[in-house]
C-alpha positions as protocol buffer text, in pm:
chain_id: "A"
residue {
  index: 1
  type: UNK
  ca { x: -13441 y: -2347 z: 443 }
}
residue {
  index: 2
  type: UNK
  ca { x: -13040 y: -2263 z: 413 }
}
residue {
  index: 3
  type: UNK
  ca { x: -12815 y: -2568 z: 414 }
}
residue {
  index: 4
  type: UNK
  ca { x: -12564 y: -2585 z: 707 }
}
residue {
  index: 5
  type: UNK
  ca { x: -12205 y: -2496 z: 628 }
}
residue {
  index: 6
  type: UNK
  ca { x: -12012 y: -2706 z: 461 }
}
residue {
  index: 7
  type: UNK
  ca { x: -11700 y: -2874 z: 664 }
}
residue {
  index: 8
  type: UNK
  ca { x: -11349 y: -2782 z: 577 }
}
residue {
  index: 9
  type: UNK
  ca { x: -11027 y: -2923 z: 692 }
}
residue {
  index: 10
  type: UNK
  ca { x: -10796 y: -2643 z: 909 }
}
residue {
  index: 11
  type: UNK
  ca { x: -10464 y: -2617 z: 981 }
}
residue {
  index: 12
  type: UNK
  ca { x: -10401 y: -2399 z: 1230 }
}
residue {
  index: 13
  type: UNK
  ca { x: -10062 y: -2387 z: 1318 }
}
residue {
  index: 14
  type: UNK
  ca { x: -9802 y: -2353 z: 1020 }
}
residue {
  index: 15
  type: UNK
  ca { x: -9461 y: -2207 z: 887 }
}
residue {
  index: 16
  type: UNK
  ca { x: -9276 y: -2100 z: 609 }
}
residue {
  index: 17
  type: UNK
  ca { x: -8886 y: -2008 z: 522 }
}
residue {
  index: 18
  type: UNK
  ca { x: -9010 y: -1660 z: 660 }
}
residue {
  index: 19
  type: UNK
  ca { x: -8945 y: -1800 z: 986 }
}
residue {
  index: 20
  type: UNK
  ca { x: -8603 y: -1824 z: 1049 }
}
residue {
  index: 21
  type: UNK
  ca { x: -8647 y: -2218 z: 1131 }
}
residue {
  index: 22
  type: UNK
  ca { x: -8843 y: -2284 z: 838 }
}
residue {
  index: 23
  type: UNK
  ca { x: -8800 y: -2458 z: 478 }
}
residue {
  index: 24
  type: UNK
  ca { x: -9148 y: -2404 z: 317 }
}
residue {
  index: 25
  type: UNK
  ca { x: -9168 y: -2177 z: 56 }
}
residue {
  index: 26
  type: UNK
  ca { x: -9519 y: -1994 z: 67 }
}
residue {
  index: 27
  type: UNK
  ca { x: -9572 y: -2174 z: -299 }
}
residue {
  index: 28
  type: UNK
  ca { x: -9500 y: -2484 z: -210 }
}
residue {
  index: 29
  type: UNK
  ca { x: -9679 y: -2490 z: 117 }
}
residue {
  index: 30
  type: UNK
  ca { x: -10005 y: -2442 z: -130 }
}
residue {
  index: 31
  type: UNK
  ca { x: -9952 y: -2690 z: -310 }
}
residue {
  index: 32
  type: UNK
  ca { x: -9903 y: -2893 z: -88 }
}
residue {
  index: 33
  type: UNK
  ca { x: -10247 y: -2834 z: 113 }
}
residue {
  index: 34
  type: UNK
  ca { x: -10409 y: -2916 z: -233 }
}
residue {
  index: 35
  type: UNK
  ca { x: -10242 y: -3245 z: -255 }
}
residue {
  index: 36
  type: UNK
  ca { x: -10343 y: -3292 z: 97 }
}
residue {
  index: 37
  type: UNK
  ca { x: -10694 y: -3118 z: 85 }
}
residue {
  index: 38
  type: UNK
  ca { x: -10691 y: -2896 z: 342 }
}
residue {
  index: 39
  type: UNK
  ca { x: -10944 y: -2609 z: 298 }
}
residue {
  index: 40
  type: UNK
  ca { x: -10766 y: -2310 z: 522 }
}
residue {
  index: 41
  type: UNK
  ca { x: -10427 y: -2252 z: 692 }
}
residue {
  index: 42
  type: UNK
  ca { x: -10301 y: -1998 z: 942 }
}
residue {
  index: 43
  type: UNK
  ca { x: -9975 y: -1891 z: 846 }
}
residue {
  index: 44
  type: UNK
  ca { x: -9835 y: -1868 z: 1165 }
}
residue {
  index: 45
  type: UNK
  ca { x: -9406 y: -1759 z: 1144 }
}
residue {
  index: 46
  type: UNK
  ca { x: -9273 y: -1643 z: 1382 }
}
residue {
  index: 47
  type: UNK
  ca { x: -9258 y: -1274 z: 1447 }
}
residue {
  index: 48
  type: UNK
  ca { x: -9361 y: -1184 z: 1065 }
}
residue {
  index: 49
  type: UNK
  ca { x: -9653 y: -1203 z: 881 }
}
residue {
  index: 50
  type: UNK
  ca { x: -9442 y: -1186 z: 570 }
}
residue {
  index: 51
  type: UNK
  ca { x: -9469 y: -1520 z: 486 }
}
residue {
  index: 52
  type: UNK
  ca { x: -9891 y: -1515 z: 534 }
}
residue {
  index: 53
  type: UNK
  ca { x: -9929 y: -1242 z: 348 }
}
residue {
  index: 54
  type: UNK
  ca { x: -9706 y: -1416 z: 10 }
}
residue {
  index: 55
  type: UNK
  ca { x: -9926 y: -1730 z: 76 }
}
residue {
  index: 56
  type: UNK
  ca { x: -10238 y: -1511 z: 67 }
}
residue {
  index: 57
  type: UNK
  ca { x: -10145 y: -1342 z: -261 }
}
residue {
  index: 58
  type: UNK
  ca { x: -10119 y: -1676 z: -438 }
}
residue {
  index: 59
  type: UNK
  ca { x: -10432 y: -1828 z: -257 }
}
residue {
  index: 60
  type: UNK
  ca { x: -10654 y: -1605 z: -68 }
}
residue {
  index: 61
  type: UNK
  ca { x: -10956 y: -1844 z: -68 }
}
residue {
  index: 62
  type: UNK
  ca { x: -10709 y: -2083 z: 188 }
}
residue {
  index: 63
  type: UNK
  ca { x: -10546 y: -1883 z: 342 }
}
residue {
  index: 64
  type: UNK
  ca { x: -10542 y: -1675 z: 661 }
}
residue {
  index: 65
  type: UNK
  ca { x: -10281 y: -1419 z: 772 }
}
residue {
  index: 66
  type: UNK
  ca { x: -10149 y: -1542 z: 1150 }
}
residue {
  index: 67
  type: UNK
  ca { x: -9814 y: -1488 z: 1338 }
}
residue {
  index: 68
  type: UNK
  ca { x: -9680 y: -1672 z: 1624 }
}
residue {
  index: 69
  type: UNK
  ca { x: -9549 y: -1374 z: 1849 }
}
residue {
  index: 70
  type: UNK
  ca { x: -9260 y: -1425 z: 2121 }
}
residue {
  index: 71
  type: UNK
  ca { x: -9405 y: -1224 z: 2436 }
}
residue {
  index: 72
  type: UNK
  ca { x: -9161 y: -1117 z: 2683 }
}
residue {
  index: 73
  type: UNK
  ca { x: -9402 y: -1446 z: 2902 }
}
residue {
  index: 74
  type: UNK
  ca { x: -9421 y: -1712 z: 2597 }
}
residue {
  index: 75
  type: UNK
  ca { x: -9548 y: -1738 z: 2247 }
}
residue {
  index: 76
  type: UNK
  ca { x: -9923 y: -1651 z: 2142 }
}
residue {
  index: 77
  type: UNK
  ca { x: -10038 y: -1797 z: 1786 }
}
residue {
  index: 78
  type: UNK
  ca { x: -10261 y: -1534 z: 1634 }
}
residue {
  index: 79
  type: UNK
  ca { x: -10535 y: -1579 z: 1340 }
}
residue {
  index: 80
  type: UNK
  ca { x: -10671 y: -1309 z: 1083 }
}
residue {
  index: 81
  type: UNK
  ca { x: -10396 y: -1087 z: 1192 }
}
residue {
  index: 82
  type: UNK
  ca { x: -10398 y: -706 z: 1030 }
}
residue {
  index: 83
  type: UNK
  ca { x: -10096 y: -580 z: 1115 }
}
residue {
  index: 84
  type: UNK
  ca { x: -9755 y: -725 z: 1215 }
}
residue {
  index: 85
  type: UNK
  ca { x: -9686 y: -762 z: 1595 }
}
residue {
  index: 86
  type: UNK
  ca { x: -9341 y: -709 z: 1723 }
}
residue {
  index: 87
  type: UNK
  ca { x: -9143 y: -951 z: 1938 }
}
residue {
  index: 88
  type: UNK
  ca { x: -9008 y: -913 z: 2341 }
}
residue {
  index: 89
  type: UNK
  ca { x: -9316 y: -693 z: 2462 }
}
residue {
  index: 90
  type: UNK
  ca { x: -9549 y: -805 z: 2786 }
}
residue {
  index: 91
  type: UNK
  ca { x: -9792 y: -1069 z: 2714 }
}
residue {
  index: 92
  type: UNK
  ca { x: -10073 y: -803 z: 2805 }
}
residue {
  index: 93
  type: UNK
  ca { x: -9922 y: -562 z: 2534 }
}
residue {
  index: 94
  type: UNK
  ca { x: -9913 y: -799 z: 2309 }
}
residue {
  index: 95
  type: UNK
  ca { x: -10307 y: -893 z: 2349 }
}
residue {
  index: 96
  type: UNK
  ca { x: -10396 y: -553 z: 2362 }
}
residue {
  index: 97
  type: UNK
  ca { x: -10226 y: -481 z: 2003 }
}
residue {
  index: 98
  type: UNK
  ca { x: -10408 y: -805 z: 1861 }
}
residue {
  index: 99
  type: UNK
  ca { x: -10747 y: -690 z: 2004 }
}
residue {
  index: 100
  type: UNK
  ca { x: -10724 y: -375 z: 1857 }
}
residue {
  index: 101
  type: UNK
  ca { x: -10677 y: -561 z: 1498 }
}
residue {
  index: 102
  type: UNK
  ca { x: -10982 y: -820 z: 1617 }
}
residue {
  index: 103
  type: UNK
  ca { x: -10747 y: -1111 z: 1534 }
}
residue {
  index: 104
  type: UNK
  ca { x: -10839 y: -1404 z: 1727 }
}
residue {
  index: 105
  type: UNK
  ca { x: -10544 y: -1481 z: 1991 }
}
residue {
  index: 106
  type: UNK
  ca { x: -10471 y: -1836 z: 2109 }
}
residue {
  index: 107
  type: UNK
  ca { x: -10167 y: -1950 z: 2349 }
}
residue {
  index: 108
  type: UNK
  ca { x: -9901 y: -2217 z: 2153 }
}
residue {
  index: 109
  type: UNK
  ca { x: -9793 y: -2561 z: 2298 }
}
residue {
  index: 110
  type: UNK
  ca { x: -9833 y: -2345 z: 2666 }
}
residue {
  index: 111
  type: UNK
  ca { x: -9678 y: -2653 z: 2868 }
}
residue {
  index: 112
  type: UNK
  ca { x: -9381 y: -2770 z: 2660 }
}
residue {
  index: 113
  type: UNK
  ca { x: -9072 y: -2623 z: 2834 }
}
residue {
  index: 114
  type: UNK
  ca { x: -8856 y: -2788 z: 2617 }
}
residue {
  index: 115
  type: UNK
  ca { x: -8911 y: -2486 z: 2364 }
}
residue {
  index: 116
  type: UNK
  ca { x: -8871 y: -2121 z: 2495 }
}
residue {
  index: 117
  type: UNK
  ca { x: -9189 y: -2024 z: 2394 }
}
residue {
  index: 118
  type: UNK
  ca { x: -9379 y: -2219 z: 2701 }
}
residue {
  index: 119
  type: UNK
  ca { x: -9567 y: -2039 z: 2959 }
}
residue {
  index: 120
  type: UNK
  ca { x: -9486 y: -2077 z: 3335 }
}
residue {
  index: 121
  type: UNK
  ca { x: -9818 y: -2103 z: 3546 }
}
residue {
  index: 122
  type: UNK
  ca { x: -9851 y: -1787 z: 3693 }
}
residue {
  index: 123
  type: UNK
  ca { x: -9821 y: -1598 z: 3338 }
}
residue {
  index: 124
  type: UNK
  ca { x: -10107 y: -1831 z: 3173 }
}
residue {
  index: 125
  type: UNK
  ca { x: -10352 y: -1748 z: 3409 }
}
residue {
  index: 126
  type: UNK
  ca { x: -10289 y: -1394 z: 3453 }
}
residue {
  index: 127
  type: UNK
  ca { x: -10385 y: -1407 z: 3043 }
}
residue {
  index: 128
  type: UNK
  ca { x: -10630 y: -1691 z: 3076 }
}
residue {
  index: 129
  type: UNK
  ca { x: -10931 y: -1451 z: 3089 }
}
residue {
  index: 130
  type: UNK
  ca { x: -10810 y: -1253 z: 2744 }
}
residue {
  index: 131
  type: UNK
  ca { x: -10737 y: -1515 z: 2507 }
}
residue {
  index: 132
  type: UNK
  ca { x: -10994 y: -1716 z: 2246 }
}
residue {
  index: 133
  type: UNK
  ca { x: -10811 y: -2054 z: 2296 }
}
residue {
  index: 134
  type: UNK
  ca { x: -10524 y: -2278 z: 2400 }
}
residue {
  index: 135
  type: UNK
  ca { x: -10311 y: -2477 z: 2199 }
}
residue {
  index: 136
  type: UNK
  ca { x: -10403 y: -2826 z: 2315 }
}
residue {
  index: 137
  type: UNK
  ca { x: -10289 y: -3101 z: 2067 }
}
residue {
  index: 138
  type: UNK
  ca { x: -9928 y: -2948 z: 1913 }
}
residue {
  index: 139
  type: UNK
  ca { x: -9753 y: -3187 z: 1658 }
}
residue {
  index: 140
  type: UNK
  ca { x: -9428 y: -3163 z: 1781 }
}
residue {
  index: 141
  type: UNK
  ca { x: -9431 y: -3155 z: 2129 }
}
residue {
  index: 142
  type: UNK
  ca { x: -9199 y: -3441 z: 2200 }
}
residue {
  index: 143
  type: UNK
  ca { x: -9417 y: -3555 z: 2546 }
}
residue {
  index: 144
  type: UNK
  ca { x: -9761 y: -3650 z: 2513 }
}
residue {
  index: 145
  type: UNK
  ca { x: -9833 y: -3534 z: 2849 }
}
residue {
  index: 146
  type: UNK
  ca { x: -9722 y: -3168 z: 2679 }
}
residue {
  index: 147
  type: UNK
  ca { x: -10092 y: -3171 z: 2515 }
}
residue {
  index: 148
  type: UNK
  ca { x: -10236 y: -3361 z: 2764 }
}
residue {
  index: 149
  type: UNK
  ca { x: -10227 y: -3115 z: 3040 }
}
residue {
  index: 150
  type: UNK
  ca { x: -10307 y: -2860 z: 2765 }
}
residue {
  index: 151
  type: UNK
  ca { x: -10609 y: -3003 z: 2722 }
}
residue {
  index: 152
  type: UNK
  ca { x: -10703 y: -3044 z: 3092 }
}
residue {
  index: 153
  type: UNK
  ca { x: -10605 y: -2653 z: 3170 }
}
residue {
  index: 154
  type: UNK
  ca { x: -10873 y: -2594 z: 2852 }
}
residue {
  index: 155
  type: UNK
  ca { x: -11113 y: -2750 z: 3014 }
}
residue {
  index: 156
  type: UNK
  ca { x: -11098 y: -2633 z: 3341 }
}
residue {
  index: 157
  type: UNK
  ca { x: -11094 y: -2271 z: 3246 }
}
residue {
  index: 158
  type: UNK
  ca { x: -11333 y: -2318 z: 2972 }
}
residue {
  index: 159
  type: UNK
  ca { x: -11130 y: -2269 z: 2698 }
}
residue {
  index: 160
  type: UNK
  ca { x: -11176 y: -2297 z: 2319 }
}
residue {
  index: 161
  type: UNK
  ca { x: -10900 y: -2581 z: 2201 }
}
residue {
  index: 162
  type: UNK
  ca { x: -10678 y: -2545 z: 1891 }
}
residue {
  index: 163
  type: UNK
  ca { x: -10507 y: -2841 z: 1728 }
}
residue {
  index: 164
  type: UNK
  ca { x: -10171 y: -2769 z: 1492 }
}
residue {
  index: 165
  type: UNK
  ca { x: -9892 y: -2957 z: 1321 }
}
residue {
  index: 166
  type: UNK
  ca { x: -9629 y: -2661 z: 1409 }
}
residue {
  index: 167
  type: UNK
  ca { x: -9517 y: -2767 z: 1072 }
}
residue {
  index: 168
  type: UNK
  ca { x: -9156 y: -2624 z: 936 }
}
residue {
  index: 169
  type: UNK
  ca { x: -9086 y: -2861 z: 692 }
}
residue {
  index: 170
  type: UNK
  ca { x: -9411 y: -3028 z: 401 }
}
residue {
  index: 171
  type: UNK
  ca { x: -9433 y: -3387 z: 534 }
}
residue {
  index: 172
  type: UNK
  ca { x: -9521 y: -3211 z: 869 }
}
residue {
  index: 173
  type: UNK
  ca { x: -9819 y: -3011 z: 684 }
}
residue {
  index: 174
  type: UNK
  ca { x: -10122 y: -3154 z: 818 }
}
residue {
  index: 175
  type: UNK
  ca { x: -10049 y: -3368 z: 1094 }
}
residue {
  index: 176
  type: UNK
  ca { x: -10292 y: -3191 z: 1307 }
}
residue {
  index: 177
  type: UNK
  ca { x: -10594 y: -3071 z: 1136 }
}
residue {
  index: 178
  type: UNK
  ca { x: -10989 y: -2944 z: 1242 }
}
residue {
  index: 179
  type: UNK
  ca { x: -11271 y: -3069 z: 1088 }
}
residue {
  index: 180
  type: UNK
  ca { x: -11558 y: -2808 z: 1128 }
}
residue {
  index: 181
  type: UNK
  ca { x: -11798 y: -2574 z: 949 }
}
residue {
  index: 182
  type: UNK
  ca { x: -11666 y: -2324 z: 735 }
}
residue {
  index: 183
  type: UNK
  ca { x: -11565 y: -1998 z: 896 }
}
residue {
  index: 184
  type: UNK
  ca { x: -11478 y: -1618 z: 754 }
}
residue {
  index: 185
  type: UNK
  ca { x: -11408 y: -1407 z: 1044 }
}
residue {
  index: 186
  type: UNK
  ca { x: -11263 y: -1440 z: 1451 }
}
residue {
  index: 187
  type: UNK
  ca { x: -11604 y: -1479 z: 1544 }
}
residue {
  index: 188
  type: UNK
  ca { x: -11750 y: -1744 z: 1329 }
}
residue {
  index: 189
  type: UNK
  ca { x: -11405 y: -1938 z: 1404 }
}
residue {
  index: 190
  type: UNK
  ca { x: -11487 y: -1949 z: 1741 }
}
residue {
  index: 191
  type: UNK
  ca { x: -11828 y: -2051 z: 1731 }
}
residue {
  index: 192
  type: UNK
  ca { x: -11710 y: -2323 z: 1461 }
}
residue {
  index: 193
  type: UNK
  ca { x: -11412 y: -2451 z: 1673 }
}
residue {
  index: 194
  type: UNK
  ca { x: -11685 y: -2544 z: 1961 }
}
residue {
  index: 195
  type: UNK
  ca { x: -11799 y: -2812 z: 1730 }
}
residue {
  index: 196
  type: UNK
  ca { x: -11479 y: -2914 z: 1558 }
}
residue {
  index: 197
  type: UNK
  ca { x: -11365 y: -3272 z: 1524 }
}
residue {
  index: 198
  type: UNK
  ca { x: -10986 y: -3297 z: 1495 }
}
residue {
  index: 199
  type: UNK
  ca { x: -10772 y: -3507 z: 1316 }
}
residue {
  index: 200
  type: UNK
  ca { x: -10420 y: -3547 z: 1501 }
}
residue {
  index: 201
  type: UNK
  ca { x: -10063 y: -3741 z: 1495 }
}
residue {
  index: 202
  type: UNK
  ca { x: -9779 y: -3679 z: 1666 }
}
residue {
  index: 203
  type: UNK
  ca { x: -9466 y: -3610 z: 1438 }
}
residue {
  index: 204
  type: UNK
  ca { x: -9130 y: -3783 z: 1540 }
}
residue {
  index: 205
  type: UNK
  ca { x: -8882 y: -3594 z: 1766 }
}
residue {
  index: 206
  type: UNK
  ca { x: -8640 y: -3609 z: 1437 }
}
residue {
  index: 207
  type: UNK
  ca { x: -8854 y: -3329 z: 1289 }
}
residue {
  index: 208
  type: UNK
  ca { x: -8696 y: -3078 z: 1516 }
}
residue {
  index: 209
  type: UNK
  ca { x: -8389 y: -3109 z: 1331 }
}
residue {
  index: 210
  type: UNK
  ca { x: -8526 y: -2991 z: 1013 }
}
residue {
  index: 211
  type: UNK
  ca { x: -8542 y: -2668 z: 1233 }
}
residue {
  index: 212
  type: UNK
  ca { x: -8178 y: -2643 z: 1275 }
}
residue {
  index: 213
  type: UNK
  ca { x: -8098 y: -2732 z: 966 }
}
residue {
  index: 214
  type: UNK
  ca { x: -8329 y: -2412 z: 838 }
}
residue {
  index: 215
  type: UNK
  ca { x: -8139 y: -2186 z: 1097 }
}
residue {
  index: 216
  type: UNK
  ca { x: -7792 y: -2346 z: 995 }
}
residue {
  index: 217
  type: UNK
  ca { x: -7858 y: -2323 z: 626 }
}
residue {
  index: 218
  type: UNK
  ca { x: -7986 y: -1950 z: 681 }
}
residue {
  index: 219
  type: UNK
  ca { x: -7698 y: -1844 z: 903 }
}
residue {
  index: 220
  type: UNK
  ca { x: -7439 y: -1949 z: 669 }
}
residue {
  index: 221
  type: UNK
  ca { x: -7571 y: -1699 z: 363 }
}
């Protein structure tokens, strides 16, 4: 008789200096989920997979390639993505290109309009029946109702729910993390995400500003 899978910590939701408000360096990042002991992390920047695919080199084992992709509607957070996706095209394109790659697609922090990359109703549902997930639990949404109705708009449309620090600086690394049977592929994420447990804290509304410091530092070189 096989053993069950072992359980492994996830990250889901995570950047690096390759997004332009970002201060991790993909070296550092690793180290830092070692010191933290989280098993896998989806490199998510934003609009490159440059970042995910440095982390990779140095640690394929933990990492997965993902990109967090503007639509032309609001932001999708991709996993085990093959090929870059660009920016400003229709939400629809967008899933179409990431089916055709098999990546698994899953909507970011879809009710926090503080950030541009929230969705207005009408645009969510019209996508609701393509996607894998939602986004329900983001670290940095700065409302706690954010996530909440996240969560409720999962459950009502039968959703798969993600969890994610959104982390752009290392004390936000891990903030939000799965706890569920290993995975290797979209579809054995899904069916372990149905049984995860999740570990999750919001992060102060002060992280935001290690954002703009990134994009100030960056647009002064």
């Amino acid at each position: 008789m096989s053993s069950p899978p072992k359980t492994i910590r996830l990250e889901f939701h995570c950047h690096t200096r390759y997004s332009l408000d970002g201060l991790i360096s993909p070296e550092r990042l690793i180290k830092v989920c070692c010191r933290k002991n989280i098993d896998r992390i989806v490199v998510t920047d934003h609009n490159t997979i440059a970042g995910a695919l440095v982390a990779y080199q140095l640690d394929p084992e933990r990492v997965i390639i993902g990109e967090e992709i503007m639509t032309q509607s609001g932001e999708l957070l991709a996993a085990f993505v093959q090929e870059e996706v660009p920016p400003g095209l229709s939400a629809l394109e967008t899933i179409n290109i990431l089916r055709d790659q098999g990546a698994f697609i899953n909507v970011s922090h879809p009710f926090d309009h503080y950030r541009k990359g929230g969705w207005e109703l009408p645009a969510l549902l019209e996508i609701t029946p393509l996607v894998d997930a939602i986004e329900v639990f983001n670290s940095r949404c700065i409302w706690p109702s954010f996530n909440h109705k996240a969560c409720v708009y999962a459950q009502e449309h039968s959703l798969l729910g993600t969890v994610g620090s959104d982390a752009h600086a290392t004390n936000e690394v891990g903030r939000a993390t799965h706890l569920l049977p290993d995975f290797t592929s979209p579809s054995s994420l899904k069916s372990a995400l149905a049984v995860a447990r999740e570990d999750v804290h919001l992060s102060g509304f002060w992280v935001h500003f290690y954002s703009r410091y990134a994009k100030w530092v960056k647009n002064k070189r």
